[in-house]
Structure formats: C-alpha cells, structure tokens
Wavefront OBJ file of the C-alpha trace (Angstrom):
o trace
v 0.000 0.000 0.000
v 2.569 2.097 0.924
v 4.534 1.208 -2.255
v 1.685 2.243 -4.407
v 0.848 5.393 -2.460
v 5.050 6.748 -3.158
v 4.053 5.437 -6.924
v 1.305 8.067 -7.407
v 2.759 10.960 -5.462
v 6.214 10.277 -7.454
v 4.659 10.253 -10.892
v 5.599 13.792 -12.540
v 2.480 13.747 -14.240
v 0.330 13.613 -11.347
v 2.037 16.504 -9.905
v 0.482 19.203 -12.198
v -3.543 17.619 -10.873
v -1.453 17.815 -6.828
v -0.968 21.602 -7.462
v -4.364 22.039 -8.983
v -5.825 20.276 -6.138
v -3.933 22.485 -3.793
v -5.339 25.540 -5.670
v -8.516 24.573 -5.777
v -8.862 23.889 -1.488
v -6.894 27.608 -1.365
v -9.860 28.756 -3.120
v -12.577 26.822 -1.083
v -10.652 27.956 2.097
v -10.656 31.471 0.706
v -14.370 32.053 0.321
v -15.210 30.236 3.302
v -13.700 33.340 5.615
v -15.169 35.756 2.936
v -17.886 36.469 5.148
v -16.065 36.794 8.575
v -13.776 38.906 6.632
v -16.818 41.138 5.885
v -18.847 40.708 9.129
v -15.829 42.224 10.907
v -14.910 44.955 8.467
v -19.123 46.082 8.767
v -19.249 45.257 12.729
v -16.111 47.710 13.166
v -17.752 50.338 11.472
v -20.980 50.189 13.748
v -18.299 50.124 16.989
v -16.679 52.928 15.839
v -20.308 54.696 15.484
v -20.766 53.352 19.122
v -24.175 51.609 18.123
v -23.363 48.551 19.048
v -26.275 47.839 21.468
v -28.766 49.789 19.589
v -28.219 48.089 16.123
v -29.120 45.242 18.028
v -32.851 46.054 19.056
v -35.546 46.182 17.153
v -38.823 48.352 17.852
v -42.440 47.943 17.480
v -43.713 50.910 16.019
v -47.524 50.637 17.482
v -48.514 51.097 20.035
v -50.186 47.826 20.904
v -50.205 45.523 23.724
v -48.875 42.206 23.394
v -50.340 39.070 25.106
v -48.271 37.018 26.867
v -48.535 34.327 24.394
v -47.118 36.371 21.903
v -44.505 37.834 23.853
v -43.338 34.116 24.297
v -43.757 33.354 20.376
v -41.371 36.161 19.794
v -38.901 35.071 22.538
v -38.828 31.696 20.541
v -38.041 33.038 16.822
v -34.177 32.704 15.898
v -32.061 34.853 17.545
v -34.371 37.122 19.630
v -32.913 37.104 23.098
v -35.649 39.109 25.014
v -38.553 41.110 24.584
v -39.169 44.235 27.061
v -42.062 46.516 27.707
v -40.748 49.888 27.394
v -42.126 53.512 28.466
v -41.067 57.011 27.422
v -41.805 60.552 28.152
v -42.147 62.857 25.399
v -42.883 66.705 25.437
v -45.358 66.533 22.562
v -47.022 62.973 22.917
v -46.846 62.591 26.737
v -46.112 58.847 27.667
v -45.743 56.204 24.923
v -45.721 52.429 25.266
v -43.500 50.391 23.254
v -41.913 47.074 22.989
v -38.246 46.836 22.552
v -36.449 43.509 21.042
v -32.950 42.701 21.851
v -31.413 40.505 19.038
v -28.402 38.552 19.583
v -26.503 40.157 16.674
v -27.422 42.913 14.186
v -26.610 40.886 11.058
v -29.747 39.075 12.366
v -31.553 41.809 12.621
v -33.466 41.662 9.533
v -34.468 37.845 9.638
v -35.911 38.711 12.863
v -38.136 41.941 11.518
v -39.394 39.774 8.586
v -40.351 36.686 11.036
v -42.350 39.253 13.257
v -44.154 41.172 9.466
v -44.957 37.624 8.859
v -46.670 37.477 12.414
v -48.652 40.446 11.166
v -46.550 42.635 13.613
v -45.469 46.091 12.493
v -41.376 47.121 13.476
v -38.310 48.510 12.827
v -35.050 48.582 13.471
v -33.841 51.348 16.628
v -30.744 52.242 14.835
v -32.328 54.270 11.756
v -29.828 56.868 9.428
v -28.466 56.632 5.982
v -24.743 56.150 7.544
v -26.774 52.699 9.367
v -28.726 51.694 6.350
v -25.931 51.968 3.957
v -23.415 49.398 5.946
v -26.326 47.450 6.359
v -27.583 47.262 3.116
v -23.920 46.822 1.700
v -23.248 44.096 3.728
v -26.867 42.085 2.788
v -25.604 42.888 -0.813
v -22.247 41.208 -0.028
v -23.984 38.031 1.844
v -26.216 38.211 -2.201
v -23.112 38.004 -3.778
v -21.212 34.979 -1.288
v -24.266 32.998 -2.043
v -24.385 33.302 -6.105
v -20.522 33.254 -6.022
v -20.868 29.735 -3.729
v -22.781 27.878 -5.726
v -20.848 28.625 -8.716
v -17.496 27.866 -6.900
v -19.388 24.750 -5.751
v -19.385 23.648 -9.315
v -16.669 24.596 -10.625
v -14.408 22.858 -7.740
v -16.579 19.614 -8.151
v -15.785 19.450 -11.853
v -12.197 19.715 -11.189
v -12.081 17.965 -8.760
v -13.404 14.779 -10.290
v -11.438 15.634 -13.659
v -8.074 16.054 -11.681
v -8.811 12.559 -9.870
v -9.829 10.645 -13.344
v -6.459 11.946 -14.645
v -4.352 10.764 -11.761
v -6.215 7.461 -11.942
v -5.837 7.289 -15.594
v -2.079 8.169 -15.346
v -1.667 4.910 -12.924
v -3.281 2.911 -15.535
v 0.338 1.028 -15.906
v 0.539 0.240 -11.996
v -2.940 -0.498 -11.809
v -3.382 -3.476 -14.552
v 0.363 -4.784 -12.981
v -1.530 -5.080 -9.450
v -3.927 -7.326 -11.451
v -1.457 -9.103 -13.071
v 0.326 -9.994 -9.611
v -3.321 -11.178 -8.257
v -4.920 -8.271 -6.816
v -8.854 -8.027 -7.243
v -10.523 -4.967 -8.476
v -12.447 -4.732 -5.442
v -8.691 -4.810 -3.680
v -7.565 -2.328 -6.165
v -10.706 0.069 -5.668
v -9.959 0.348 -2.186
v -6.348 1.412 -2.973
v -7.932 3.526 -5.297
v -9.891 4.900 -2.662
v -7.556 5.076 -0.148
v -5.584 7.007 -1.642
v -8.025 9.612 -2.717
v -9.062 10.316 0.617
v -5.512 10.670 2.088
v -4.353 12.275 -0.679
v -7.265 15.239 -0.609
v -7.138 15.208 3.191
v -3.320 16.411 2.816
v -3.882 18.594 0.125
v -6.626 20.298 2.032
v -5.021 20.795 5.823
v -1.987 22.215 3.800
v -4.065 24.514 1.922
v -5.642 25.341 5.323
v -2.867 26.548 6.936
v -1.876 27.776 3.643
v -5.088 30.435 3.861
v -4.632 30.954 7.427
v -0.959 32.131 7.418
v -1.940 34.384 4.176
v -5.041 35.997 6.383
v -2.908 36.943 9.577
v 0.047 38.537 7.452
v -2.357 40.587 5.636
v -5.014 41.371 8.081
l 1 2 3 4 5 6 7 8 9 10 11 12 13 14 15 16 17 18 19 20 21 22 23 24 25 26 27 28 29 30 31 32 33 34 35 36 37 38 39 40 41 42 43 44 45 46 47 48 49 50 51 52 53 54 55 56 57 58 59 60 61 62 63 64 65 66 67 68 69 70 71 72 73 74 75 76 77 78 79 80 81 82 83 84 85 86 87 88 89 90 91 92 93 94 95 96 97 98 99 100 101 102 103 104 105 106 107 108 109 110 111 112 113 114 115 116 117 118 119 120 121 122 123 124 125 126 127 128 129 130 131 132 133 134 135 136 137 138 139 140 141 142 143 144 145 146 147 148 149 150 151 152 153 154 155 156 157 158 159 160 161 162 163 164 165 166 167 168 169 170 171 172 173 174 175 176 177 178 179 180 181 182 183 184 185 186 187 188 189 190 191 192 193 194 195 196 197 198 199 200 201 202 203 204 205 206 207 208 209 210 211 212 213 214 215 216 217 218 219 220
C-alpha cells in the first residue's frame, strides 16, 4: 500500500492535478472566511459609530399591547434574546408604550423583523440613518453576492475535482493493470484507489488550510 501510495505521489504527471488540487482547497478555504472577513470589516464600522447595542434592538412601532402568548412566540423566533415593555416621556405625545427587542446580533436583525411582518406585527429597526442603512444594506448585498458566487465555486471545484482525480487514476493505468497481473482483485484495487483519494485530498486540504490561514494573519 505504501509502495503504491510513493508510486502516485512520485509520478511527474500527477504533480500538475497535486498543485491544482492544492489551488482549488486555497480557493474553497478562501471564500469560506469571505464572510467573517466582511462581518468584521461592517461590525467595526458600527463600533466605531458606538451603536453597538442599539443596532441590536428592534422596535415595534404601534402602540399595541402584546399578550403574553405572543410575547413568548417572539422570545422563541431565531435569535431574539428578550422582549421588554418599554415607556417614554415625550414633550409633545406625553407617555408612549413600546416594545423593545434585543437581538443577539445585528446581522440578524433583519431575519428577525421579517419573522415578526410575517406574524402580522409592524417594526423597525432602533438604529435608523443613511450612515446605518448603507453598511447594512452593503453588507446584505455582499452576503447576495457569497451565495451566487458559492454555488458557482461549488461547481466549478466539483468538476475539477473529479477531472483532476480521473487523470491521476488514468495516469496509474500502468501500476494499476500490474496489481492485477500480480493477483490483486478490483475490489482490492478500488480500495487502494480509494484510499488514496481520501488521504491524498485530506493532505492537500489541511496544507491549503494553513496555507489560507498564514496568508489571512500577514495581511489582516
């Protein structure tokens, strides 16, 4: 086994389909910190604004009174953490009643507004500006784009992939048919086959890991 595994490492023309390989996890690595990258680059802007906290919440605009059951159906949707009954003086309107919905992270902000329109309940979020909307809308566009990009990537690698492994295979055609002229079965061989493919990919990919992850701390 061991033999046959320095036989297809060793084989120049299997090197080319290593280094694609390689490539290819460098790129899967890549795009799968894509959106930390951006969720930090967005969440630094809103510390910097010091709205932290407040792009966190969510208000109900009417003023309405909530049963409990519905207070409890809201405390259960993703990511809501708690759901307070709220009072404020104003000037011009005297006391107003509102409900105020603290969210466990304001890129989950808007899931949690369109659970509650689906619920028929009217809200918004507390942090409201252009400076606000803009990062927030920028980084839903980004979070578009990651998905489209995904799937394509998706594809792409999985076509490679299986074309730089029928290659490799097809290059040890030689060694192959001599294991079955020395007695080994093709059920034998298959597991060699597949064997190989998983240690082989398992490499490539933890190297291509720490590959990525040396490249992201010099840079960032």
């Amino acid at each position: 086994m061991l033999n046959i595994f320095k036989s297809f490492i060793k084989n120049k023309a299997n090197k080319i389909y290593f280094i694609v390989l390689f490539v290819l996890f460098i790129i899967i690595c890549f795009y799968l910190n894509l959106d930390d990258i951006a969720y930090n680059y967005y969440n630094s802007k809103i510390e910097a604004e010091g709205i932290t906290e407040k792009s966190k919440t969510i208000l109900i605009q009417e003023v309405i009174n909530l049963s409990e059951k519905e207070v409890k159906d809201i405390k259960q949707i993703d990511h809501v953490i708690n759901v307070t009954n709220k009072e404020m003086e104003s000037s011009l309107l005297g006391t107003i009643k509102f409900y105020e919905i603290s969210v466990d992270d304001w890129k989950n902000v808007n899931s949690v507004i369109k659970e509650l329109d689906n619920k028929g309940i009217r809200c918004s979020r507390a942090v409201i500006g252009d400076y606000y909307d803009t990062l927030f809308n920028n980084y839903e566009n980004i979070q578009f784009v990651l998905k489209i990009s995904g799937i394509l990537i998706v594809i792409v690698f999985s076509l490679l992939f299986i074309n730089c492994w029928k290659n490799i295979f097809k290059n040890e055609e030689k060694n192959i048919s001599i294991l079955k002229t020395i007695g080994y079965r093709n059920s034998k061989i298959n597991i060699i086959k597949f064997n190989i493919f998983i240690v082989v990919s398992f490499i490539t990919f933890v190297l291509s890991f720490i590959t990525t992850k040396i490249c992201f701390i010099i840079l960032l």
